[in-house]
C-alpha positions as CSV (number, residue, x, y, z in Angstrom):
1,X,-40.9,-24.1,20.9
2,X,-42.0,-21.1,19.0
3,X,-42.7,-21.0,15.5
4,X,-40.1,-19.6,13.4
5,X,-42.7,-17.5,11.2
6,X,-43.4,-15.8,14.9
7,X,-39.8,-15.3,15.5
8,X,-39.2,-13.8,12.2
9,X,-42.3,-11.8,12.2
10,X,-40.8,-9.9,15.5
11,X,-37.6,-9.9,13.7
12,X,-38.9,-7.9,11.1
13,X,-40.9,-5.8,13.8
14,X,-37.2,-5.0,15.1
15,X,-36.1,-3.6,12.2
16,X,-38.7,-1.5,11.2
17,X,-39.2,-0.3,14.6
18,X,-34.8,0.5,14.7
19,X,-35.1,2.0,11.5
20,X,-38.1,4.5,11.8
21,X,-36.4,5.3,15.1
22,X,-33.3,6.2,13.2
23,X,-34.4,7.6,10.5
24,X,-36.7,10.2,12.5
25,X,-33.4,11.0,14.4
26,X,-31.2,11.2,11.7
27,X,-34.2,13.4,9.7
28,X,-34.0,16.2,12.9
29,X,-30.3,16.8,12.2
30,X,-30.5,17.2,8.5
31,X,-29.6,13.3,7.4
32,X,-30.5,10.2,5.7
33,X,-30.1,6.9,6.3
34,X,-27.3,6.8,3.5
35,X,-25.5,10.5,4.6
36,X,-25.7,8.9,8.2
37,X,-23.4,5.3,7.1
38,X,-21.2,7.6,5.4
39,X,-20.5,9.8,8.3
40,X,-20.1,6.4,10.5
41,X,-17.3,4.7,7.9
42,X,-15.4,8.3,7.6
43,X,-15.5,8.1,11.3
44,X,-14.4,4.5,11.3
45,X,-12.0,5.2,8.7
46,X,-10.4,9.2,9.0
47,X,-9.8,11.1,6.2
48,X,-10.2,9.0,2.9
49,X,-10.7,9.1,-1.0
50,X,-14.5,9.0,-2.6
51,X,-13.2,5.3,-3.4
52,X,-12.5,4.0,0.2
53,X,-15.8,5.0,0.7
54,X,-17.7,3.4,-1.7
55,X,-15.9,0.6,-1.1
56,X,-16.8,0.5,2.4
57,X,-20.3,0.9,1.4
58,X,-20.7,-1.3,-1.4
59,X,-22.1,1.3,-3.9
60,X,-20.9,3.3,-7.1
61,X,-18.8,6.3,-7.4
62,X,-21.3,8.3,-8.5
63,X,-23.8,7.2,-5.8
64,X,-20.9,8.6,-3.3
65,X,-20.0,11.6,-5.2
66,X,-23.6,12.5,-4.8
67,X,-23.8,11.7,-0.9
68,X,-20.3,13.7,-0.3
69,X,-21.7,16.9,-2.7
70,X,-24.8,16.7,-0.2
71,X,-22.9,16.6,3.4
72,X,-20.3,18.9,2.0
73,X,-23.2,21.3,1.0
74,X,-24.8,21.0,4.7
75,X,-21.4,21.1,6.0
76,X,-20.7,17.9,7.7
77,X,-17.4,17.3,4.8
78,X,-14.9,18.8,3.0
79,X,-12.8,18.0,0.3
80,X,-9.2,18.0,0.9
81,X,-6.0,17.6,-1.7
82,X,-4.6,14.0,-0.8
83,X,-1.2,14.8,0.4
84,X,0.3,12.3,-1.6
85,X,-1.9,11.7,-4.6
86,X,-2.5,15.2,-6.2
87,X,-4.9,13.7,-8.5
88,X,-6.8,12.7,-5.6
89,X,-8.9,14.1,-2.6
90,X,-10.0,13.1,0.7
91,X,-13.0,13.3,2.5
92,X,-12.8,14.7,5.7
93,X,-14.6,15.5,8.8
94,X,-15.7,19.4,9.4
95,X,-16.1,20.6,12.9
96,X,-20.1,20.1,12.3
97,X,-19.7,16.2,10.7
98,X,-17.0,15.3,13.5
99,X,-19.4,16.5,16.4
100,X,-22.2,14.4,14.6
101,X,-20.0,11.9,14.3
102,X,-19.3,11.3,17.9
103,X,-22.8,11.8,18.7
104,X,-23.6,9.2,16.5
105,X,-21.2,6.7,18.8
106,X,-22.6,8.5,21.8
107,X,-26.3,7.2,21.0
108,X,-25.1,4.0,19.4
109,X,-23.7,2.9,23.2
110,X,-26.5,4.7,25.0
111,X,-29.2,2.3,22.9
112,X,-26.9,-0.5,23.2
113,X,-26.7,0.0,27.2
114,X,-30.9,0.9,27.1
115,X,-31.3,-2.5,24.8
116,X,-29.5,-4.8,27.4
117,X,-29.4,-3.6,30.4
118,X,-30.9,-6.1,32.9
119,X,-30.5,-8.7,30.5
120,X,-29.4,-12.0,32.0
121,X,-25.7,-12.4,30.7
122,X,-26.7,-15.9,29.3
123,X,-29.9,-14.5,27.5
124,X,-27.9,-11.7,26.0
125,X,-25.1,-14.1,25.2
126,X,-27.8,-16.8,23.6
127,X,-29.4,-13.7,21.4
128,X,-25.7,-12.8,20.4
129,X,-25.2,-16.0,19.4
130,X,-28.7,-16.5,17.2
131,X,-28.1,-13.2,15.9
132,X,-24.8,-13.9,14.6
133,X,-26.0,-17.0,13.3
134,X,-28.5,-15.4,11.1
135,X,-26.0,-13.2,9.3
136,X,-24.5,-16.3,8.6
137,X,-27.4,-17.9,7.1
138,X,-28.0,-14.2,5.5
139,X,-24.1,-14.2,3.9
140,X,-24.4,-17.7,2.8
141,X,-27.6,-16.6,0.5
142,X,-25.6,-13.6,-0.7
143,X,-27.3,-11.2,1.9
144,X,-30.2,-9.0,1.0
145,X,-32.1,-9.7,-2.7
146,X,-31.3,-13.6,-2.0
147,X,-33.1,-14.6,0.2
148,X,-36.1,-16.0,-2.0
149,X,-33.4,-18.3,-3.5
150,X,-32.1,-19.5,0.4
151,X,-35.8,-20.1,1.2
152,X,-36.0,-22.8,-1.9
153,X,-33.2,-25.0,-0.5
């Protein structure tokens, strides 16, 4: 049985390796990390207030008032009167954020279908499975920042 410092070691490996992937990507079409997430939930989501979105990604208004400012001033957003709210406004896609949008999804299934393909259905099925199981354990410690506490118990 492997160790479980090994496994976690190329765990780790994983997500550095997805994330400088990413964020190199992301960096040749003029986004971060955090622009990028919100372009993905105001694809998930349509047209929304500031506060849907911050929501979403579990940070302050001002912290998405600053990312919407910054893909509105590269053109990816705009800010549209809320048709029933007038003391609102919703986010919403520009031609640029929509076509960045869908390539977005586009590459999400193409490294998706790259990840797995050839991959025994009961392998894939089993990593499913352990994955999902370690977002568990990661929930159940409060996610990210916890973790040092989970490790005590």
């Amino acid at each position: 049985m492997r160790e479980r410092t090994g496994t976690l070691s190329q765990l780790l490996e994983l997500v550095w390796a997805l994330g400088e992937d990413m964020s190199g990507a992301l960096a040749r079409d003029g986004l971060t990390v955090s622009r990028a997430h919100l372009l993905w939930e105001l694809a998930a989501r349509g047209p929304v207030t500031q506060r849907v979105l911050a929501d979403a990604m579990n940070v302050s208004a001002r912290t998405i008032t600053g990312l919407v400012d910054g893909l509105a001033q590269t053109g990816f957003v705009t800010r549209e009167p809320h048709p029933g709210d007038r003391r609102a406004t919703l986010v919403t896609f520009t031609a640029k954020g929509s076509a960045m949008a869908e390539s977005m999804v586009s590459g999400h299934a193409q490294l998706a279908e790259f990840l797995f393909a050839g991959m025994p259905r009961p392998v894939y099925e089993a990593f499913a499975a352990g994955l999902d199981h370690v977002m568990e354990r990661l929930a159940e410690a409060g996610a990210a920042g916890k973790t040092e506490e989970a490790r005590s118990r």
